[in-house]
Every structure is written in C-alpha cells, then in structure tokens.
N, C-alpha and C positions, 0 to 999 in steps of 0.2 A: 504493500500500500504506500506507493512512494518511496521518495529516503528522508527519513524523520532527523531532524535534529533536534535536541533537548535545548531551551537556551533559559532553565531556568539561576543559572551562576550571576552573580557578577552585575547587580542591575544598580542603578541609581536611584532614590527616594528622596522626594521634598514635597512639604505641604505646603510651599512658597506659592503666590498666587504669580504665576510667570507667563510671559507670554511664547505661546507655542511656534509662531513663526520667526521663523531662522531657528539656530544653535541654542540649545537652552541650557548646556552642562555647565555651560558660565556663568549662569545667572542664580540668584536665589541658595538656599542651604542646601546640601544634598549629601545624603548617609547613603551608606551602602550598604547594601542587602541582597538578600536573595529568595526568590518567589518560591511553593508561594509563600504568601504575604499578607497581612493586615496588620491597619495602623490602628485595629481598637483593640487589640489581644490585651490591653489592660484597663483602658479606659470605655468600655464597653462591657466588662464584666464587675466595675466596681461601684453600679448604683447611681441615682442624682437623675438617671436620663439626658445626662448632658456628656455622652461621646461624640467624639470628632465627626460632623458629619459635613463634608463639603469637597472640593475636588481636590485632589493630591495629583503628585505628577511622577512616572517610572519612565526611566531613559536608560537605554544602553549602545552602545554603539556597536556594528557592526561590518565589519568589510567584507566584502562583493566577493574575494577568494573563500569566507570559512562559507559562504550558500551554499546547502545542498544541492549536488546536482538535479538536474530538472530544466525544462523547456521553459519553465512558470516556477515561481514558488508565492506558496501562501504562510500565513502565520497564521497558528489556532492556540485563541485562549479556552482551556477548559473550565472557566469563574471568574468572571470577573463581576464585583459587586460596586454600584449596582449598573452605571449605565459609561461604555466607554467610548472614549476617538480615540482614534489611532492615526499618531503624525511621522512620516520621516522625512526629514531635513525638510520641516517645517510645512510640509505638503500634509492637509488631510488624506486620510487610506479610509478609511470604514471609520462608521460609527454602530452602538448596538446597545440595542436594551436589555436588563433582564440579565441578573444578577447570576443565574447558579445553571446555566445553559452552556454547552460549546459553540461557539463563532467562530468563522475565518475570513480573514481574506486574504485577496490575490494583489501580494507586492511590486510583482514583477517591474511594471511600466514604470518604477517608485527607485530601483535598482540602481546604485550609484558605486564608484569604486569605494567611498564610505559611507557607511549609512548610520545617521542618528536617531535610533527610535526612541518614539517616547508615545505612552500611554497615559492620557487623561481619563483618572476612573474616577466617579463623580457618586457617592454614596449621599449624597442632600436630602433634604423633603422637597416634595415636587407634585404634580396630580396626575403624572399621566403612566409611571410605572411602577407596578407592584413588585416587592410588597412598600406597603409605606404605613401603615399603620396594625402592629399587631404586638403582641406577647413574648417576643423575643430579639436579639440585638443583629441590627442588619449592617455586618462586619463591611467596612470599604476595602478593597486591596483588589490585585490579582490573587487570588488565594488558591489556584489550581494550575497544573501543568503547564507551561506554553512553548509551543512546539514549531518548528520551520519546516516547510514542508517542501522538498523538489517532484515535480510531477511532469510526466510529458504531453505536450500539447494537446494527446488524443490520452482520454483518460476517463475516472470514474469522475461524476461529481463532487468536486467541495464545496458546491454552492448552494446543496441542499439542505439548506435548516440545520447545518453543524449536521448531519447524520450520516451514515457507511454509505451510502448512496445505493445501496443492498435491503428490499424488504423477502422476506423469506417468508411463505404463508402456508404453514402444515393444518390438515382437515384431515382427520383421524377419520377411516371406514374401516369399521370392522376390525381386523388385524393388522390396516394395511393403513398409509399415511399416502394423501396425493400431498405433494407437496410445489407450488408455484413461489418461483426464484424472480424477482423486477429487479432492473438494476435501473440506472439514473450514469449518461454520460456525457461525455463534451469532445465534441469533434470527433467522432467517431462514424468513416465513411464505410460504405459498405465493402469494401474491398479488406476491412480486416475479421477479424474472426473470434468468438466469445466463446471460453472455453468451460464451458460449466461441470462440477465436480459436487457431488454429495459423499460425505463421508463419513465412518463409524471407527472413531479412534485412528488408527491409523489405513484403512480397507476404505477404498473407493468404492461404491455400492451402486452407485448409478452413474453417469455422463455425459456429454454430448459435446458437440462444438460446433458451432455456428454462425453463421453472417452476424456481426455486431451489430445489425439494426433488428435485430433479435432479441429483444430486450426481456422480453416474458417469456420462459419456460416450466411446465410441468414433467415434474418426476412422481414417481410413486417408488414409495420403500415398502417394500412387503414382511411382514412379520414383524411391524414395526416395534422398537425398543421404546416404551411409553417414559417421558418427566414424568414421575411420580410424586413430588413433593418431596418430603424429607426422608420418605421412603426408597426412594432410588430417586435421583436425578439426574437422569439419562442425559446427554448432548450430543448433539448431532454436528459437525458442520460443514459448512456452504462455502465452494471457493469458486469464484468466478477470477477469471483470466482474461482479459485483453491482450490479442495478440495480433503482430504484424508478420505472418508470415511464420517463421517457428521463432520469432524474439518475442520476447513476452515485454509489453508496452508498462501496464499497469495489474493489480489485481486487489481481489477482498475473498477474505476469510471470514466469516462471522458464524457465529453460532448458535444452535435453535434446539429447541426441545418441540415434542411431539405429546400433545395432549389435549382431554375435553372437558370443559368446565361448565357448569351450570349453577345458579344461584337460585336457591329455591325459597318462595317464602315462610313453607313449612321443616322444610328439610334443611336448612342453610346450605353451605357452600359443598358441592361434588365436584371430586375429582375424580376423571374416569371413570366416571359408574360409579362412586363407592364415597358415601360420608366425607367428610373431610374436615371434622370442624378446625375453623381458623382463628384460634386466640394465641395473640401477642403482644406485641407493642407498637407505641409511634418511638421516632425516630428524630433526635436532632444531631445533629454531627459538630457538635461545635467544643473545644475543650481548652482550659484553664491555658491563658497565653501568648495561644495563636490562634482562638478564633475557630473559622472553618480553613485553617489554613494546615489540612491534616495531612500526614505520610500515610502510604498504604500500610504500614503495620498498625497503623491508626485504625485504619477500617477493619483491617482481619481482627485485632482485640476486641470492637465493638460486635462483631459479628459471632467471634467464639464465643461473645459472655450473653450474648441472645439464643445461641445455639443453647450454653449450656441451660438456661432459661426453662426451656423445651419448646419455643413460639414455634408454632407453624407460618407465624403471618408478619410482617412489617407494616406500618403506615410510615412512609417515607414522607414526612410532615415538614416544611409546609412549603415545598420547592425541590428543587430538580436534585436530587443527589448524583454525586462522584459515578461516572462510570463503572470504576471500580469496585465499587461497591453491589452495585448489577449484579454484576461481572460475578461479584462471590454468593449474593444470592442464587444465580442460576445453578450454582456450582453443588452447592446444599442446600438447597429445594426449598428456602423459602416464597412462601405466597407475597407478592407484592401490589400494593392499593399506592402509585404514583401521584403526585398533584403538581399544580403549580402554585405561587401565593398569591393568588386569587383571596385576600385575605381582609375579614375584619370590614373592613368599610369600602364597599362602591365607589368606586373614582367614573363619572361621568365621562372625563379624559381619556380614561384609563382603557377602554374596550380594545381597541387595535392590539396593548400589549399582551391583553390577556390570551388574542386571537395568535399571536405569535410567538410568545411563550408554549403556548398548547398545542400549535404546528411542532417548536422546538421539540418538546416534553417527547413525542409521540415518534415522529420522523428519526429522532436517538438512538431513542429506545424499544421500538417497533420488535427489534427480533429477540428480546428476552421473554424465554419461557414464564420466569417468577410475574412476569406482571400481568396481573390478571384483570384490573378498573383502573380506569381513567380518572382523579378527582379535579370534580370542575371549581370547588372551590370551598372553604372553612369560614367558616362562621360567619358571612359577607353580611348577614342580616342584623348587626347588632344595633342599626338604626333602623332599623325595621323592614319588613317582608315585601312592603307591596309597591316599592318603586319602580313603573312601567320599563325604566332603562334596567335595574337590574334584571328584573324577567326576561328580556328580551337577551340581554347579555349572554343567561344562562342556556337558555336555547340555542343561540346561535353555538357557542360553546358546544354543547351539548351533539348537535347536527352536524359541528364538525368532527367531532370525534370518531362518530359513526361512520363520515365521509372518508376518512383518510383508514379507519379500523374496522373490519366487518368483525371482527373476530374476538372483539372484548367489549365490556358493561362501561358502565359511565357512574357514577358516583359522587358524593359530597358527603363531606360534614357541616351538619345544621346546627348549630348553636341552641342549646337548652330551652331559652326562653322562647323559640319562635313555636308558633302555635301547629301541629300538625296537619290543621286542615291548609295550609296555605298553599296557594298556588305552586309555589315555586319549590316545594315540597316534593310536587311529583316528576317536574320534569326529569331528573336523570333513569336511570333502569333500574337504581337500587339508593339507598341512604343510608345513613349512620346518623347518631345524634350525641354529640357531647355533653355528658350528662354530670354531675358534680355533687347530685346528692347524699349528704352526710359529708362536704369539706362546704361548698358554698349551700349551701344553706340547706333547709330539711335534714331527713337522715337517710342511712344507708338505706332503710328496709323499702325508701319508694322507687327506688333504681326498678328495680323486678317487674311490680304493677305497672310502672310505667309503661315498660315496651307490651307487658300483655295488653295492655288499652292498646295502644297501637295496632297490637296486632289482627286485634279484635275490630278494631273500624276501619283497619284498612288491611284484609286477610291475604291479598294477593301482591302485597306490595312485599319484596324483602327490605328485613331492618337490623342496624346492626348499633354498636356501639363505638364510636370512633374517636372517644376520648373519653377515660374516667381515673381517676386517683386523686391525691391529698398528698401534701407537703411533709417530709420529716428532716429534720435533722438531727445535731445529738444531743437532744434533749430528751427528758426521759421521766414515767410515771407510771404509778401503779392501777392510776384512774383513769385511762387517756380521756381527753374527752377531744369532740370537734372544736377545730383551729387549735388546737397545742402546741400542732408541728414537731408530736414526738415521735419516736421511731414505734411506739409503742400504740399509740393512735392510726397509724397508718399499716402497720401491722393488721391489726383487727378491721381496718375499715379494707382491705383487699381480700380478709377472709371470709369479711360478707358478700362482696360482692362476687368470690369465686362460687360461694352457695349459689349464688342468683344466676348467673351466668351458666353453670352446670346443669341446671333446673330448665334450660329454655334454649333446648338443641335449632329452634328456628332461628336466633340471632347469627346470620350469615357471617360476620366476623367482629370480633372486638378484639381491641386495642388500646392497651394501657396508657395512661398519657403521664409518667414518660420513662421509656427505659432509664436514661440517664438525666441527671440533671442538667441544667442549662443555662446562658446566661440572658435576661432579659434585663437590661438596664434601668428600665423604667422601675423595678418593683423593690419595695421597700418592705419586708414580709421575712418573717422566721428568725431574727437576728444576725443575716447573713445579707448585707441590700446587694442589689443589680442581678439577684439568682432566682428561679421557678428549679423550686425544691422536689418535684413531684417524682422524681427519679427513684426508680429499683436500685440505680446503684450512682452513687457520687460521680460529680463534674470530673475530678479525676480517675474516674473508674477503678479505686485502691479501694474502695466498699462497699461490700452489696450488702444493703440494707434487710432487714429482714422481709419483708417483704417481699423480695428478690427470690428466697425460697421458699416461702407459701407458692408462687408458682412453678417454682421448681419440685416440690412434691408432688403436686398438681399436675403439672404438663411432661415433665421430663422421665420415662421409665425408668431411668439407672435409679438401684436403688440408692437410698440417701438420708441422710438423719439428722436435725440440725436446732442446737439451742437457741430460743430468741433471748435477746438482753444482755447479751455478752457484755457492751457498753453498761448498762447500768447494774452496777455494783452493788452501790448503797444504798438498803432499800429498809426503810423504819418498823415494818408490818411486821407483826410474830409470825405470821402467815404469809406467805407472799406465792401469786400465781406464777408458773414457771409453764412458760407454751413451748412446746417440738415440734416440728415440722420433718412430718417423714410419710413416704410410700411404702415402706412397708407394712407385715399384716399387724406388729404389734412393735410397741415400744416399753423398753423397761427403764424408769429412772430411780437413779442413785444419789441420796445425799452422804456425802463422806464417806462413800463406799455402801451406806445403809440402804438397801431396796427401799424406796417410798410406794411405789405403787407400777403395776407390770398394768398396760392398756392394750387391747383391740381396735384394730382401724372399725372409725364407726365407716359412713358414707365419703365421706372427705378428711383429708391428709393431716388433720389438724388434732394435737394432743394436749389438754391443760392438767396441769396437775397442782394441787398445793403442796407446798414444803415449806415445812418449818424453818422459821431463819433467827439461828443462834447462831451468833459470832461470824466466825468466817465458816464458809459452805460451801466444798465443792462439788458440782452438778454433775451427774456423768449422766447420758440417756445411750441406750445401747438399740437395735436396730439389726437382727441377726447378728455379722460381722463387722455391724457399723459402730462407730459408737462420735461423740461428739461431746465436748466438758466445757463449764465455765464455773465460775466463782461469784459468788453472793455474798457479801457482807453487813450484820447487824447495826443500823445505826439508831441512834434517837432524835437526831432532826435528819430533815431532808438534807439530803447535797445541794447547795446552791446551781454548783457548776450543770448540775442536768435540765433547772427552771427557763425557760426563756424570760428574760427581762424584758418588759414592757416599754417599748422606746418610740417616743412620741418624738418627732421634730429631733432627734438626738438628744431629747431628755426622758432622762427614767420616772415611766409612769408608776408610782408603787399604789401597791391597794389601800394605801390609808391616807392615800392623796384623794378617793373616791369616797362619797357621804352616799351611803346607802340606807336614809331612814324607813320605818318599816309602812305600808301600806303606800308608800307613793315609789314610780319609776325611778330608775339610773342607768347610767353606761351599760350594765351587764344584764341585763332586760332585752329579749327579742326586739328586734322591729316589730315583726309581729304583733305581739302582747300592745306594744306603743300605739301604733297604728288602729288598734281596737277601740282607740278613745278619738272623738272631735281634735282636745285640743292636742293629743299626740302627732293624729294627722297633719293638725297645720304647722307643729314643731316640725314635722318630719318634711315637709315640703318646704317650710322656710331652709332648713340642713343643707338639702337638695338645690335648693336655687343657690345658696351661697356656694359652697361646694364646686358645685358645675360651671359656676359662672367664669371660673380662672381653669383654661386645661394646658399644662407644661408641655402634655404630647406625651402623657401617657395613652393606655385602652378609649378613645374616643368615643361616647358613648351619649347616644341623645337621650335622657331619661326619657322624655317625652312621649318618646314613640318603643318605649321599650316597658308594657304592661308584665311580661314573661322577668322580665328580669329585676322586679319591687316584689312578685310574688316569688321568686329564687330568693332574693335580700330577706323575706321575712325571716327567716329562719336565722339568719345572724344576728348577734349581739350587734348595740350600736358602736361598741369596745370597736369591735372585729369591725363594722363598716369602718372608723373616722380611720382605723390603721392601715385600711387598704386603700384610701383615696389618693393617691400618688396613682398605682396601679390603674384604677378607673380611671383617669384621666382627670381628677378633680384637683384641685390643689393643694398641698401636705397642710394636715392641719394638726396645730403644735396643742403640748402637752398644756398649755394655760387655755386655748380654745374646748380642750376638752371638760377641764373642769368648769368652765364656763357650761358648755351644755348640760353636763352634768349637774348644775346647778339647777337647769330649766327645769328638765325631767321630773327633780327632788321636788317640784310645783305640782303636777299633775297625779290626781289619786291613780291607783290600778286599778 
C-alpha cells in the first residue's frame, strides 16, 4: 500500500499566534516535541474548565530527497483535534474537520527541494464542529500517527474519506459466504489489470485477475470459517493488486470476518443463529499526561483488562477510535457499537460535519467484522427532543448510513430524561438509553421497570442500555449511600444492576459507563476536580476497582475469587460486612485462619458475610484452589482519610456549618420533598434562574425545556445539586452561598 514513511520525530510546537505565510520556525516560541501530541495532557485533566483551547502551531521541515518514493505523495494524519490547515512554505495544502478521523492529502504540486510544514490545529469553541459541548476534555494536538505516503500515479484511492479504498461485503448462505470485493481508484486505464486474492491465513482460496475497470467482484468461500465473537474470531483476508503488466503498481490487504447478526426485541443480540448477549462497556481512550495521545501498548493494556473483564461488547464512546484498536477488536471478537460526537447539544451549523464525520466513521471502518451499529449520536437532546432541525438531522444521518451500509443497524444513545414517546426516538433500527438511576437521582431498583415499561409500549422496538454506573474513588464506608463516591457505594450499586440486567435477556446490549476513568475538565465532583470517576478501573489503569470484579465473576468463566475492601482497613463496627466476589459453586471465609462461614453460589456471583472485627483481622476466602486475603483492622473512630471532604468553592463544607432544625427543610432534604411545598417551589426556581443564569461552558443545559431532567434532580439532595453546578453548566456556587440557602430552607415547614 505505497511506501509509508513515519515522520512522527522531530517536530516543532508553539502556541504563538504567528503568521503562516512565508517561514514560520523564526518566528514566535517553539519547543520540540514529538507526535503524537497534546498541549492539554495537564491542563485539561486538572479541573476549572479553563484548558488551553485555541490554535497552536506544528512545523517540521522537510527535504525533497528523504520523500518517499512515488509519482505523488500525500501526508495522513490519523487525529488531529479538532479542526486543521495544513501549510508548506507558507502555501495552504488541505484543510479538515473532525477531530478523531484519518485525513490526507496530496502534496505533491507543494514539492520543493525544502519543505516547511506546519500544521494549524485549532481545538476553540466554535458552532459548526462536533464535539463542542459535552462530558469530557476535547485534547488539541496531532495526537495520532502521521505518515508520508509515495504512490504511483495509477493507484488505489486516498481521496476516499481517509478509508483502504477497499469495501469487502460477506453474506453468509448456509455454509457458504458470497463475498463482493469494491475497490475505489485513480487513473486506472483499462489496459492494466486487478489482481484479486481471498485468503485463509496463509492459503489462497479463491482468485481472479482482471481489466482494472473491474472494480466489483464476487467470490464465494465455501465451508465458510464463521467471526464468532469471543468464541473464535475467524479472519479472512482481501488483497487486491494493481498491476501493469507483471509489475505490481499498487495494492491492499484488508481484513474481514464472515458472519450474521440480528437484533431482536425479545431475544436481544444473535450471532449466527445463537444468543449472544452483549454486556460490557463504553470506552474513553484518554490517560493521565498525554491525553489521547496513546502508544499501541496503550491500546493492547486497555483491551486485555476488558478482555479480562469478560465484555463481549464495547461502546467506542463518543468519536472515532484509533484504528488500532479495530484492528485488536476484530482480532478477539469483541462486539463493537461505533459513533461519532454527534454530542450533547445540536449545533444548527453543525449538520454538514456530522454528515462527514459519519461518511469518515463508516468508509474507515467498513471492513471490520466487531462492528456491528452505527451510532448517530448521544444524548443531543438535552435541550430538548423536538427541534424540527434536529429530527431532520437525524434522518438524514440515519438514511445515510443505510446508503453507504446494507449490512449493519443504526443506533443512538438517548439521554434519561427525554421522554420515550418522542419522535426522534424511533428513527434509528435500535436504541439504548442512558440511565443513572441510584447515582443521579432515584435509586437502583427503577433501572429494571424502567426498560420493562419500554418494552411493554413499545414490544417490537429493541432497547438497550448505553450508559449506566456511579462515581468511586478511595473513599470508603460501611453504609454506602448515593453520591458518597465510595468504592463501596459503587460496588453495591453494579451488583444491583447486574441482578436487573440478568433478569431481562431482551436488553440487546448494555454498556457500563465507564470502563476507565476519565478526564472531563469541567467537573468538580468526588474530591479529585477535572475527573468523571465512573471507571471499573482508575485513569491510570494501576486499579481495578471493585466493581471491576463483580463483573468479572459475572461475565468472565475462568474461575476467580476476590475480597472487596482491601483499601478500607479501618472499620469501627464489632460486626462488619465482608463481600466476595466469585464464580464458583461455593466460597469458604476465614478470619485469622478461623472458618466464619463456608457459602453456596445463590443465583448470582455475589457472597456477604459478617465477621467479627477484633483488632487486626486477617481475611482469607478460598474458592476450590483459589483463595484471595486482606486485613481489617479494629478502630473507634472513623479514618478520616476514607470520608470525602465537602468542598464548596475550595472551602470545607463541615456538617456543623449546616443548621438542620427539626420540622423545617435544609441542604440534605430531596429536591423532591422541597418541591412538594408552594414556597419550596418558588425557592427552587429562584436557585434555578440564578444558577443558570452564568454558564462557564460546562454541561449546557436549558432547564426550560428539560421536564425529564427536574424529575431525575428530585431524587438528589440540594447538598448534591449546589456541588454539581460547575458540571451543569451553572456557575460554582461557594461555601457562604450555600449556607445562605441553607438558611432559606430553615424558613419553610416540611
């Protein structure tokens, strides 16, 4: 495929505002670096919402000898965030929207005996490309590969949407696979000749070779070797050849799996004929430093510790992941639900991007087997459902998908509060709904009912869940309760929801939100600002939380055995509950070597036991040949270090700074409860208009039109609303504003 040159070494970096025509290495500050790259790997994960967002500038120069050979050369960025130009020796080359997609272009006519490139990557707010408003930190840089390419003037295309210019389209009958091979080329006259090849590891299995204006051919594999998901993940691949004569001009390799899926509203997800349920997680690729500016052992670590997980499914959330990453999907059969950041709030502007981000998304990634739904977009509705340009947006979205894909579903995540009768509900083939009951407001136990209402009014629709979990970090309790943000909170709030989820084999697929943690700049939440704590396993992937193995009993067959609470120690209770998390039939635990109690797997993976806690205690739970230890230790006050501190504006909120007299409201009162009174109501809409009135650029969010999301808020304390308004979009409201409310409250009876 060409001759590739790497040129990520050696680049130049300045945030200087300079000017791109003529020579720029003389101008302005310039650090050296090497891609990829981002300039927020620190100020983008540590809170305020005030990272670097504006255009930066990469140069490197180049001479005309190191070009790879080729009739043409182009350059491909595989990420650049969010929108670039591309200059050498002061000439525009391409420009391109759309942050987490591959682009090229063609330098050639640009060719000088030296050449000084420089990349304008421009990460601003702006209205016309996504993402621009959402839940997480949108990193500026090259942050992915970039490559030089030599090609000869008769060749495959690089001009197709960044994609292999190769779609490969398997339709399983019976035993046998027809398979149609389309390629995409440029100057290609009839007089040369397309060498087409199917292959099974190293075995040529089918063939042909033909006039190069031959662009579509049928094969058929007989006996065909099925992608099976995690069960075998068969690959096939596809090499076409351009050739003049017996020189071979250009060529592609790509790779395909052979399989049939169906999405059922009562059955959920099949594969091949056969059950297949799809629970796992979403997916952010972003880690402590550099951003998304990850090495492939970056990917293979994130992949092994979903592997060992036991997911069957990814939600690659909320933009185009690394090829590479594909690439090790296909390889071990995970199921994959693709999107673009189509995200959070409708940009009017915006449509053309979305239409070509989801050309990009599609024409990429076309030939991997894992991906099975298109998503056209997350939670867009949080100003609400019924804006005539979103609808249309979605459609059109939606129409293209099917236009350019006969062969896969289309799909979104709908955001909580929007109502399930709406319009824009039905249009894709299938949905998920991001649901958060028991962390944002209500509790665990209405997750369940919920989707049965669903599925009961609308029986033929499939429904899945495409985002659910709760915040922990290392904080720790005997009593978790909602918003603690302990490990021990979020523990319990995954083992209700693996009951609910077990219970309701139609949920087509769910997906935890979020394997790992993350960084969103904007949020100010758990003790730790600029983070979305939601993660199975820590920003730096060094801990998997507990949590992490409640679905690892669950989902993973090897068997396994595993103490929760290893972190908290110190624990005051004469009693204290000690949970295990194991697949096998029975588990035995031992304090101080003492048997306490030998247990039977009930229905699900989950074992409590009490033990006594005198002094220091060591835990043993055994598990056939497994066993797993920790230590408890006797105290009489709490540990400090496990409490989250209450930190309002950078000051410590403490509980005797809050007047809680008896028979009238405070801080630690539902919305709910409040809202049940007149003058609560109009406290609570005065909050509301102050609040909302100032938004820094966090979660943008119209109250107004958002009825779904006051009845979500009931269920929080107003503690827990005034802490999250940074998040919301409202403006941080300090530690003297609260006891000020707090004071109002202290007026109105219950």
């Amino acid at each position: 495929m060409g001759n590739y040159m790497l040129i990520n070494k050696d680049w130049n970096f300045t945030k200087s505002d300079i000017d791109v025509k003529g020579k720029v290495l003389g101008k302005g500050q310039w650090t050296k670096v090497d891609v990829p790259y981002t300039w927020n790997g620190k100020d983008g994960q540590d809170g305020g919402n005030d990272y670097y967002r504006s255009t930066c500038y990469f140069a490197k120069v180049i001479k005309k000898e190191e070009l790879p050979a080729g009739d043409e050369v182009y350059i491909q960025f595989e990420g650049v965030n969010s929108s670039a130009d591309i200059y050498i020796n002061g000439k525009a080359v391409a420009h391109h929207d759309g942050g987490y997609s591959t682009f090229r272009a063609n330098i050639t006519s640009y060719i000088a005996e030296e050449m000084e490139l420089v990349v304008a990557v421009d990460n601003s707010k702006n209205e016309v490309v996504y993402p621009q408003n959402a839940d997480f930190t949108f990193y500026g840089g090259i942050y992915r590969d970039v490559n030089l390419i030599g090609v000869p003037s008769s060749r495959f295309d690089l001009d197709y949407y960044g994609g292999p210019a190769v779609k490969v389209t398997p339709v399983v009958r019976g035993k046998d696979a027809d398979v149609k091979i389309e390629v995409y080329l440029n100057n290609a006259s009839a007089d040369l000749r397309l060498e087409y090849s199917i292959m099974d590891g190293a075995a040529v299995i089918a063939s042909t070779t033909v006039s190069a204006t031959e662009t579509v051919r049928d094969f058929v594999i007989k006996n065909v070797h099925l992608w099976n998901g995690r069960k075998d993940p068969h690959l096939y691949n596809a090499r076409i050849t351009l050739k003049d004569g017996k020189k071979d001009l250009d060529s592609r390799t790509v790779r395909f799996g052979c399989r049939t899926f169906e999405i059922d509203a009562d059955r959920g997800f099949i594969l091949n004929g056969e059950e297949y349920p799809l629970r796992g997680v979403s997916r952010h690729q972003d880690r402590p430093g550099i951003g998304n500016a990850l090495t492939h052992s970056d990917h293979e670590e994130d992949l092994e510790l979903i592997l060992e997980m036991g997911a069957t499914t990814i939600r690659l959330a909320h933009y185009q992941h690394d090829q590479y990453f594909y690439d090790l999907c296909d390889e071990k059969g995970l199921v994959l639900w693709a999107e673009i950041p189509y995200i959070s709030s409708h940009m009017p502007g915006g449509r053309v991007n979305t239409i070509s981000q989801m050309k990009e998304l599609i024409y990429q990634n076309y030939n991997h087997p894992s991906i099975v739904v298109w998503g056209l977009s997350n939670e867009i509705t949080m100003g609400g459902a019924s804006d005539p340009d979103l609808i249309e947006n979605h459609h059109i979205l939606n129409d293209l998908c099917h236009d350019i894909d006969k062969t896969r579903l289309t799909t979104m995540a709908v955001v909580s509060m929007c109502d399930m009768s709406e319009e824009y509900v039905r249009i894709p083939d299938t949905r998920s709904y991001n649901h958060y009951f028991g962390w944002y407001g209500g509790d665990t136990s209405m997750n369940g009912p919920w989707f049965d209402n669903y599925h009961k009014a609308y029986p033929k629709e499939p429904i899945g869940i495409s985002e659910y979990g709760c915040e922990a970090l290392n904080w720790h309790t005997s009593n978790p309760a909602q918003g603690d943000y302990t490990e021990e909170y979020q523990a319990y709030y995954h083992e209700e929801l693996i009951k609910q989820i077990a219970q309701r084999p139609y949920l087509w697929a769910t997906h935890v939100w979020n394997m790992f943690d993350f960084a969103a700049d904007a949020r100010a939440e758990g003790g730790e600002d600029g983070m979305n704590h939601k993660g199975l396993v820590t920003f730096d992937r060094k801990y998997k939380k507990d949590s992490f193995y409640a679905y690892k009993a669950w989902l993973n067959p090897e068997p396994m055995v595993h103490i929760c609470g290893k972190r908290y120690v110190d624990r005051v209770e004469d009693i204290t509950k000690v949970t295990v998390y194991s697949n096998c039939d029975s588990v035995e635990l031992y304090a101080n070597g003492e048997l306490v109690e030998k247990q039977k797997k009930d229905k699900y993976p989950f074992f409590y036991f009490d033990v006594p806690n005198v002094g220091k205690t060591k835990i043993t739970a055994k598990a056939g040949n497994l066993k797993d230890e920790s230590v408890i230790n006797k105290v009489s006050e709490p540990n400090p270090d496990y409490i989250l501190p209450q930190v309002i504006g950078g000051e410590v909120l403490n509980w005797f700074d809050i007047e809680e007299p008896e028979g009238y409201f405070n801080i630690n009162c539902t919305l709910g409860e409040i809202m049940a009174k007149p003058k609560g109501m109009l406290l609570f809409g005065k909050l509301m208009k102050d609040m909302m009135g100032q938004k820094p650029g966090g979660m943008d969010i119209d109250m107004s039109k958002s009825d779904g999301l006051i009845k979500m808020m009931k269920g929080f304390t107003v503690k827990r609303i005034l802490s999250m308004a940074g998040t919301m979009g409202a403006a941080p409201v300090s530690k003297d504003q609260i006891i000020e409310i707090n004071k109002a409250l202290n007026k109105i009876k219950r």
